[in-house]
C-alpha positions as CSV (number, residue, x, y, z in Angstrom):
1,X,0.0,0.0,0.0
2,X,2.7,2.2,1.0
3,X,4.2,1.3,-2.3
4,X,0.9,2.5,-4.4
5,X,0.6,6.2,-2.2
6,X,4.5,6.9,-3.5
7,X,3.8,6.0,-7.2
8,X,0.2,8.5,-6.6
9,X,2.4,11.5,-5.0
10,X,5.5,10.7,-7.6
11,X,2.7,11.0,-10.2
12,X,1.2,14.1,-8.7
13,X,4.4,15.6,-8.3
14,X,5.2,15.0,-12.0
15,X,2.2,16.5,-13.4
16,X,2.4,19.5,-11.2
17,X,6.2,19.9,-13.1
18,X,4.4,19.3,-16.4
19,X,1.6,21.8,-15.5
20,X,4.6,24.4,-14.5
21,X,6.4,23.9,-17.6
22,X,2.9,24.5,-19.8
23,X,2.4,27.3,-17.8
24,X,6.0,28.9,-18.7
25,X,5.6,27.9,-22.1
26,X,2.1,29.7,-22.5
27,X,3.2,32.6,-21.0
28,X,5.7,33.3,-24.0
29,X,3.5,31.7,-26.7
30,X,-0.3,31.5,-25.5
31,X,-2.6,29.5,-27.2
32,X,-5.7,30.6,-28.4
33,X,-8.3,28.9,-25.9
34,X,-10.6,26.9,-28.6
35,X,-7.4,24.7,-29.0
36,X,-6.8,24.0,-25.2
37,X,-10.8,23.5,-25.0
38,X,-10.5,21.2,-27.9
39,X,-7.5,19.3,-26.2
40,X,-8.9,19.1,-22.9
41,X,-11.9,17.0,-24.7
42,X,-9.9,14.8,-26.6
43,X,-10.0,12.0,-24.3
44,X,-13.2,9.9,-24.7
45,X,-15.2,10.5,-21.5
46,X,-12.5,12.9,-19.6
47,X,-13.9,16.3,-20.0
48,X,-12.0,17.9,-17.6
49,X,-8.5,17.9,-15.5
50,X,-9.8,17.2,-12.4
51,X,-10.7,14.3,-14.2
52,X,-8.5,13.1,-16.0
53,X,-5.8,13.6,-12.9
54,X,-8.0,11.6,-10.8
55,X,-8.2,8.7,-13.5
56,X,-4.8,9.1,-14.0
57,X,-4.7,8.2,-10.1
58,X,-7.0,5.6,-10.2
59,X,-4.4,3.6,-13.3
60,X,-1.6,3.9,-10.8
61,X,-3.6,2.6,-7.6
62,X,-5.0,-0.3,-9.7
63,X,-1.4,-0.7,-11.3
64,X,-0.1,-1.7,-7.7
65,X,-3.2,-4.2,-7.2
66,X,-2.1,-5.7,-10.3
67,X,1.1,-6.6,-9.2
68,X,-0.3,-8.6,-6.3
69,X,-0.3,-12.7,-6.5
70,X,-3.6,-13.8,-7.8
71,X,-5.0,-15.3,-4.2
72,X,-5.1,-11.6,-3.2
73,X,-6.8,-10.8,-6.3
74,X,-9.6,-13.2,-5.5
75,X,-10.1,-11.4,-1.9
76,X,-10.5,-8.3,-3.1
77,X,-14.2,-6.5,-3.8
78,X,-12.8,-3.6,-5.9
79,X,-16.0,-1.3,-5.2
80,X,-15.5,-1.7,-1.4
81,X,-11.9,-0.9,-1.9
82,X,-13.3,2.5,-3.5
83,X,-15.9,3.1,-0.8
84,X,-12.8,2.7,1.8
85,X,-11.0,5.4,-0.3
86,X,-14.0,7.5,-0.5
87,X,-14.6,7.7,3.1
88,X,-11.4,8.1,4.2
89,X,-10.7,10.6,1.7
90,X,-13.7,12.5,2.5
91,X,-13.7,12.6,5.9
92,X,-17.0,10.1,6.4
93,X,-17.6,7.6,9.4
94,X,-15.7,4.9,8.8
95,X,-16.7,1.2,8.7
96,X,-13.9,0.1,10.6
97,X,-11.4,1.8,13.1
98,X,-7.8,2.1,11.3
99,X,-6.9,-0.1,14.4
100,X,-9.4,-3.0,13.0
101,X,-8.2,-2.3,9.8
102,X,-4.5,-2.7,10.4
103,X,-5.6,-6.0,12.2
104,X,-7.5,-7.4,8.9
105,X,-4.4,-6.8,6.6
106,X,-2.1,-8.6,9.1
107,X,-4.6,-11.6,9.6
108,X,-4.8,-11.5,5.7
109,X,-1.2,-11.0,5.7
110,X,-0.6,-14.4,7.9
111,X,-3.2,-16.1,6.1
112,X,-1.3,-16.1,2.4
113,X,1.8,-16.9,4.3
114,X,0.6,-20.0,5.9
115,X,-0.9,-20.9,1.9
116,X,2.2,-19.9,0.4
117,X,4.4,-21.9,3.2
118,X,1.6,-25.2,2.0
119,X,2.6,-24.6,-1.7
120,X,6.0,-24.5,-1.2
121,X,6.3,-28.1,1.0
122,X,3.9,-29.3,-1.7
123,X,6.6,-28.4,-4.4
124,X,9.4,-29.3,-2.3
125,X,7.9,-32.9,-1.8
126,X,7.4,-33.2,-5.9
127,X,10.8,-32.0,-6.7
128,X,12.4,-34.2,-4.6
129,X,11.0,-37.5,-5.6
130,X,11.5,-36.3,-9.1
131,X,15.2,-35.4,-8.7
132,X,15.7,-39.1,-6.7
133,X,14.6,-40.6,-9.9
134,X,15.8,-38.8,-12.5
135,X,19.3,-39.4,-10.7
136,X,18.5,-42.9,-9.9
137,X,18.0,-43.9,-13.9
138,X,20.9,-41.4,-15.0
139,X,23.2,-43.0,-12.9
140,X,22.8,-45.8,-15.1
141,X,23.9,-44.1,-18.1
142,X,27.5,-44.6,-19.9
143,X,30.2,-42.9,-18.8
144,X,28.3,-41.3,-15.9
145,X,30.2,-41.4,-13.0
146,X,28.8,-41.2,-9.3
147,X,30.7,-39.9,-6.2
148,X,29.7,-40.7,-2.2
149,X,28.3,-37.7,-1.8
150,X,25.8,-38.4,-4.6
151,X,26.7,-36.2,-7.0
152,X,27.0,-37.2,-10.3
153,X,29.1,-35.9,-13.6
154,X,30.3,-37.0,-16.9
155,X,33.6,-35.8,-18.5
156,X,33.5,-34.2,-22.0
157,X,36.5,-33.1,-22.0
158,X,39.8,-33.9,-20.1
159,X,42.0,-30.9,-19.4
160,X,45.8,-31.6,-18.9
161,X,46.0,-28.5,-16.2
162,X,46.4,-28.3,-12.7
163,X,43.5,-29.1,-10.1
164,X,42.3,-26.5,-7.9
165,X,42.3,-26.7,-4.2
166,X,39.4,-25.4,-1.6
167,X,41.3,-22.4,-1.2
168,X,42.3,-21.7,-4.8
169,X,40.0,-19.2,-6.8
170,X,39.2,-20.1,-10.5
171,X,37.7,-19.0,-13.5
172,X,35.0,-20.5,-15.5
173,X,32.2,-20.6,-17.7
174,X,28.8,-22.5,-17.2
175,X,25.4,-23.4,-18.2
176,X,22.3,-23.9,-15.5
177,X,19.4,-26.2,-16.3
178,X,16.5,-27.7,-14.1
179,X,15.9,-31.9,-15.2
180,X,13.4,-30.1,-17.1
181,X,15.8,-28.7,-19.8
182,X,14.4,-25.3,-18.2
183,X,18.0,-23.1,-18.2
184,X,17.7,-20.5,-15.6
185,X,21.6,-18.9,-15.8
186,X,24.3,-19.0,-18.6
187,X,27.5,-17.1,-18.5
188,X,28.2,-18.2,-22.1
189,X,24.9,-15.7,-23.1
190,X,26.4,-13.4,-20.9
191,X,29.8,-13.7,-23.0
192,X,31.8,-13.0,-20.1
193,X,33.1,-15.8,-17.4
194,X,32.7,-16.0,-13.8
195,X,35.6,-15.8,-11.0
196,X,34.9,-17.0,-7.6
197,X,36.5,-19.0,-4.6
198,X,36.0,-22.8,-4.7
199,X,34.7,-23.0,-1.2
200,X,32.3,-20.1,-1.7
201,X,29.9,-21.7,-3.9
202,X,27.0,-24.5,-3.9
203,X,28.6,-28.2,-2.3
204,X,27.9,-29.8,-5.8
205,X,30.3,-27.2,-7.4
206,X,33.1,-26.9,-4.7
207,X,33.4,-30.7,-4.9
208,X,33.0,-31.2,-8.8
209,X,35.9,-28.1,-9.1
210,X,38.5,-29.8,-7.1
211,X,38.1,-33.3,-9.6
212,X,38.7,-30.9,-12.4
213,X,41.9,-30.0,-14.5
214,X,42.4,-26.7,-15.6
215,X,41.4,-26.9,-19.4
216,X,38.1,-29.9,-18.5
217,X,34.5,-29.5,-19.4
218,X,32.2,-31.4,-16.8
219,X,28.6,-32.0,-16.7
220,X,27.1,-31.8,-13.5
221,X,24.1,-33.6,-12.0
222,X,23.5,-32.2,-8.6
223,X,21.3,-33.5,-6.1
224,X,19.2,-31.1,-4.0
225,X,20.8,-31.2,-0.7
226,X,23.9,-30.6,-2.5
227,X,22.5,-27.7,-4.4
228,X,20.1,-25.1,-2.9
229,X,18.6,-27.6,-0.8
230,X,14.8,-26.8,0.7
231,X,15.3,-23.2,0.2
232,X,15.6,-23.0,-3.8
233,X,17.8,-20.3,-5.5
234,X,15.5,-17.5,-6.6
235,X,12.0,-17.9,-8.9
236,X,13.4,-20.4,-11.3
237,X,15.4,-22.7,-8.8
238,X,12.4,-24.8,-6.7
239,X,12.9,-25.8,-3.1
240,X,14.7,-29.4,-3.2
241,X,15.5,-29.3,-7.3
242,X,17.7,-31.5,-8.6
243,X,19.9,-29.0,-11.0
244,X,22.6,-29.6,-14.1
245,X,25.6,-27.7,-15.2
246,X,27.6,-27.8,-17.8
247,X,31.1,-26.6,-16.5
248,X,34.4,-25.6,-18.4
249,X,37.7,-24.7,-15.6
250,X,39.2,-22.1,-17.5
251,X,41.9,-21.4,-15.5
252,X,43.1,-21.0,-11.5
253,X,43.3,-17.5,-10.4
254,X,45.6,-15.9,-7.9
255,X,43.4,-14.4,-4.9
256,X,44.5,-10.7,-4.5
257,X,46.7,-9.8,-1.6
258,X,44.5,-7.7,1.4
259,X,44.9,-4.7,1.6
260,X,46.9,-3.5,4.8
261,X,46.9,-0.4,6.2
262,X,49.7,1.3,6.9
């Protein structure tokens, strides 16, 4: 809500700057008023300013409901939410305290959580017996080759450089996809590789990195609990997903030197 008043005042504020600079801009070449009558009626069914400020007003308010998840969509009566804006606005009696009203949002609020918290063990419990049996056939594949850990990888192609350590910092390009073939991150798109520590990154990675010479290309299947575990990564990676990577160790870095103060 908070988020809807600033976009309404950052949209007041801009056509109050747009009405200055009109005004300025009259002042030194006026226009004769059956034109400003005649674009003041342009717009189909907005005669006036005031109205077409306060539909300009109502777009942003409604472009803030938009955004909302669809569950909060389904709650909402839209002509009581204007009947709570009338009669705050104008000064009526209101329906409910502000205190009663704060309550209702926060019971609301805890209401989708406890829906969204449902949906997400729900997704967790599906992505995890996938994963267990998409890496219970592919282990069964040629050439694939399966650690203690779990993880699984396949060489395509052998490097002849050196291995990188925990502590060692390294330089490489990758591909992300979920079992799905969905790719959700790609620094070969982004034409530019990534440098990080090997201990600073998911357990699949830090363990696959250390098998690897400088120079190999690895493909990575990574179980969940190695990956982002119950959490998930962001909108694309699902709590427990089972994720593959293609990997190429382009080189081992040397980790700058702190800086000391003198």
């Amino acid at each position: 809500m908070k988020r809807v008043l600033v976009m309404v005042v950052g949209v007041g504020l801009l056509l109050m700057s747009q009405a200055c600079a009109v005004k300025k801009e009259e002042t030194i070449v006026p226009k004769d008023k059956s034109v400003i009558k005649e674009e003041a009626a342009n717009v189909s069914g907005l005669k006036t300013a005031r109205e077409r400020l306060s539909y300009a007003i109502g777009l942003q308010f409604a472009d803030g409901l938009k955004d909302s998840p669809e569950e909060v969509k389904e709650n909402i009566d839209f002509s009581v939410v204007v009947q709570g804006i009338e009669d705050n606005f104008k000064g009526k009696k209101l329906l409910l305290t502000q205190e009663e009203a704060r309550k209702e949002l926060m019971a609301f609020a805890m209401k989708m959580q406890k829906e969204q918290m449902k949906k997400i063990k729900v997704l967790a419990e599906k992505n995890k017996k996938q994963g267990e049996a998409f890496l219970a056939e592919n282990k069964k594949k040629e050439n694939v080759v399966t650690t203690e850990s779990g993880l699984q990888y396949i060489v395509l192609h052998k490097g002849e450089g050196q291995k990188p350590k925990a502590t060692d910092q390294v330089k490489v390009h990758y591909k992300g996809t979920l079992i799905d073939g969905t790719e959700f991150d790609s620094s070969y798109k982004r034409r530019e590789p990534v440098t990080f520590p090997v201990n600073r990154v998911i357990p699949g990675w830090s363990e696959a990195l250390q098998l690897m010479n400088v120079g190999s290309k690895y493909q990575l299947f990574i179980p969940s609990n190695l990956a982002y575990g119950e959490r998930g990564g962001g909108p694309q990676i699902g709590p427990n997903a089972t994720l593959i990577f293609e990997v190429e160790l382009l080189s081992i870095e040397k980790i700058p030197e702190p800086v000391t103060k003198k």
